[in-house]
C-alpha positions as a printed Julia matrix, in Angstrom:
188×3 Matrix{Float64}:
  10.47   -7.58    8.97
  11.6   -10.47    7.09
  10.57  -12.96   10.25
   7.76  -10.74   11.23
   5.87  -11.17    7.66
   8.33  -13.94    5.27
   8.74  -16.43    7.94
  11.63  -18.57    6.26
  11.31  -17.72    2.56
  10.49  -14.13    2.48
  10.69  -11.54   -0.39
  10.06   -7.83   -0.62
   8.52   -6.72   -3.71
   9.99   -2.95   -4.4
   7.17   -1.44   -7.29
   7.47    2.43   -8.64
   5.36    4.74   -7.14
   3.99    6.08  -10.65
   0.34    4.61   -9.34
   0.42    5.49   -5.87
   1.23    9.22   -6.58
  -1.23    9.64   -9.84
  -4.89   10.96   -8.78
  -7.6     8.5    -9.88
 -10.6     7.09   -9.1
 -10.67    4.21  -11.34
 -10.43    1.69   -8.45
 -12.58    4.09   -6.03
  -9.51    2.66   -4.14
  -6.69    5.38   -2.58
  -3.61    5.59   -1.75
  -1.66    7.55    1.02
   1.61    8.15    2.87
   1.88    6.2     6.69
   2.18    8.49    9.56
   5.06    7.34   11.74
   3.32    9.11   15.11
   3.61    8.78   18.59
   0.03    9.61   20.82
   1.62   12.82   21.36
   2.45   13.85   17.54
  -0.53   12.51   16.8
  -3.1    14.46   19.12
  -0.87   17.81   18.08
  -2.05   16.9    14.23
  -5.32   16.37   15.42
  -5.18   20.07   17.54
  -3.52   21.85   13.88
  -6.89   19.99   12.6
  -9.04   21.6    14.6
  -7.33   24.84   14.77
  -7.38   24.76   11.0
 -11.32   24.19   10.81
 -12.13   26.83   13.59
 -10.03   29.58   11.8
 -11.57   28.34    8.09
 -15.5    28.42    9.82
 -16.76   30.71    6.81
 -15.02   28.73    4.1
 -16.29   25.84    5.5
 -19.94   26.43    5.62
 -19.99   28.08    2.24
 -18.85   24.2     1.34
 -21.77   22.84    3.05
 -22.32   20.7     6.18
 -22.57   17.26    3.79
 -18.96   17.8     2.18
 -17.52   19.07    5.24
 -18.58   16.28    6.94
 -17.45   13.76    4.11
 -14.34   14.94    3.96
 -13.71   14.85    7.54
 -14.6    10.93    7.79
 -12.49   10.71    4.63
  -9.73   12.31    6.74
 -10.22   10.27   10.12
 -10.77    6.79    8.22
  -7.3     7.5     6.17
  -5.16    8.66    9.78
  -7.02    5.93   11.6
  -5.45    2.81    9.04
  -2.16    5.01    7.93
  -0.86    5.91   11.56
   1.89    3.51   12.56
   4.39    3.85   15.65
   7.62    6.29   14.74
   9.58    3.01   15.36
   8.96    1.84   11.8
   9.6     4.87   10.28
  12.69    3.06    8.61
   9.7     1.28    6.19
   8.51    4.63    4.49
   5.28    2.33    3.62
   2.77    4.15    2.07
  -1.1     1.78    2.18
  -3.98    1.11   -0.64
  -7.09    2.25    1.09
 -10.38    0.3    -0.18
 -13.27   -0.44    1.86
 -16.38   -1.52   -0.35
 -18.68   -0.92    2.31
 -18.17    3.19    1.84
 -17.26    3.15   -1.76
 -17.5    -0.27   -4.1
 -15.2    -0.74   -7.1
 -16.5    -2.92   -9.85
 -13.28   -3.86  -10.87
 -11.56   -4.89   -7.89
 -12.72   -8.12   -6.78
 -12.94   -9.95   -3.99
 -12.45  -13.55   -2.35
 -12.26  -15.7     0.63
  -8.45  -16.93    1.26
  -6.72  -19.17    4.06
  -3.82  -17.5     4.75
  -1.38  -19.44    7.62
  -4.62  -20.88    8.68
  -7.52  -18.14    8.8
  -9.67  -17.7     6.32
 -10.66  -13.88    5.45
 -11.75  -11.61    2.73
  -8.91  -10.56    0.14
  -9.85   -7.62   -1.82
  -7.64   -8.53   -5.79
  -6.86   -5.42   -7.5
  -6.22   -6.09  -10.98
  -3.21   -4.73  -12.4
  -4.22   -3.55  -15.45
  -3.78    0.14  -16.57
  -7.03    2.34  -17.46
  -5.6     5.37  -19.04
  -8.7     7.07  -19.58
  -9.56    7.17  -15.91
  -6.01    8.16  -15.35
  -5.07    4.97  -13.77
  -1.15    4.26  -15.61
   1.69    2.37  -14.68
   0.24   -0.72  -12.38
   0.68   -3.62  -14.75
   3.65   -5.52  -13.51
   6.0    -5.23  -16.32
   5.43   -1.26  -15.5
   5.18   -1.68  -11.59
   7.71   -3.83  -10.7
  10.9    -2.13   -9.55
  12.53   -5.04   -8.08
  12.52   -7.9    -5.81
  14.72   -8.96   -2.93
  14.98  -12.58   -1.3
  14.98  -12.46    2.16
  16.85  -14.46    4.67
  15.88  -18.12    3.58
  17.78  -21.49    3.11
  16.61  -21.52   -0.8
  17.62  -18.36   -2.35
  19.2   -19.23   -5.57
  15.97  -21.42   -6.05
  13.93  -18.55   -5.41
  15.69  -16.28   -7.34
  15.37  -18.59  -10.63
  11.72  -18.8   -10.01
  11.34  -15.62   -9.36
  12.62  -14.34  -12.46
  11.2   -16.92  -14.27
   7.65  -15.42  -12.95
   8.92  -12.13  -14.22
   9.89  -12.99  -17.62
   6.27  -14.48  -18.23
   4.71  -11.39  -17.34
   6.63   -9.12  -19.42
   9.27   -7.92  -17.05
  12.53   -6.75  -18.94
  15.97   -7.72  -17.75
  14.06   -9.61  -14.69
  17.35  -11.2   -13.97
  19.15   -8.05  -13.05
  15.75   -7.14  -11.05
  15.83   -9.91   -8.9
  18.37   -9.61   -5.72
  19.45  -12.12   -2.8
  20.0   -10.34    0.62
  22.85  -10.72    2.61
  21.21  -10.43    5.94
  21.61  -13.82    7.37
  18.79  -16.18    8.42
  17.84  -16.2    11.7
  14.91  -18.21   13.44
  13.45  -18.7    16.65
């Protein structure tokens, strides 16, 4: 991945998963688990789906049409952006899921960046803890399990300025926390 994403001076940012796997809807923004699925596995979840809802029926109208209904976009929205191909399985990625068109977030903001050329919408999520809303363990000292240099002509220079980054946020032992890969550099 490290030519796919870094090009030549690519990191990985490893974070705990203490914010991914706590319920909250501080940032009306949620988090979920890819799907490594091939069209196959995929339309056999979406058969145990509809099995599931057929044999539930009386459940599910006591619920209401509304909810059901909710919940079933919910459910469609979250497979349609956290299904990948089973040939990245390897990446165990789990995805933030915000769309402020369904369900705005007043404290995530957002902003127009050029990135490699195209400017789009970049939605910032602030890491900043709100432990009454149940929303712990995202500020970086807290969130930040490590960080590995790619493949990359520079990595010593990285590394320092990596860690230096680190130390001014709070990050203890950021030396240790900071690793150069082996894997050579290859481009083209």
């Amino acid at each position: 991945m490290w030519r796919a994403y870094g090009g030549a001076t690519g990191v990985a940012v490893v974070i705990k998963g203490t914010p991914f796997l706590t319920p909250t809807d501080a940032l009306n923004a949620y988090t979920s688990p890819v799907a490594y699925l091939s069209p196959k596995q995929f339309q056999r979840e979406f058969e145990r789906l509809s099995t599931g809802l057929m044999a539930n029926a009386d459940l599910l109208k006591r619920w209401g049409k509304t909810y059901v209904l909710n919940n079933l976009f919910d459910a469609f929205r979250a497979a349609t952006v956290c299904t990948k191909h089973p040939g990245f399985h390897e990446e165990r990625e789990w995805r933030v899921v915000y769309n402020p068109a369904f369900k705005k977030s007043e404290r995530i903001k957002s902003a127009v960046e050029v990135i490699r050329g195209v400017p789009q919408i970049v939605q910032k999520i602030p890491l900043a803890d709100v432990p009454e809303e149940g929303l712990v363990g995202i500020t970086i000292p807290e969130l930040v399990d490590r960080v590995i240099i790619g493949p990359t002509n520079f990595p010593f220079e990285m590394q320092e300025a990596i860690v230096d980054v680190l130390v001014a946020n709070g990050v203890a032992d950021a030396p240790s926390k900071v690793i150069v890969s082996d894997i050579p550099l290859r481009q083209g």
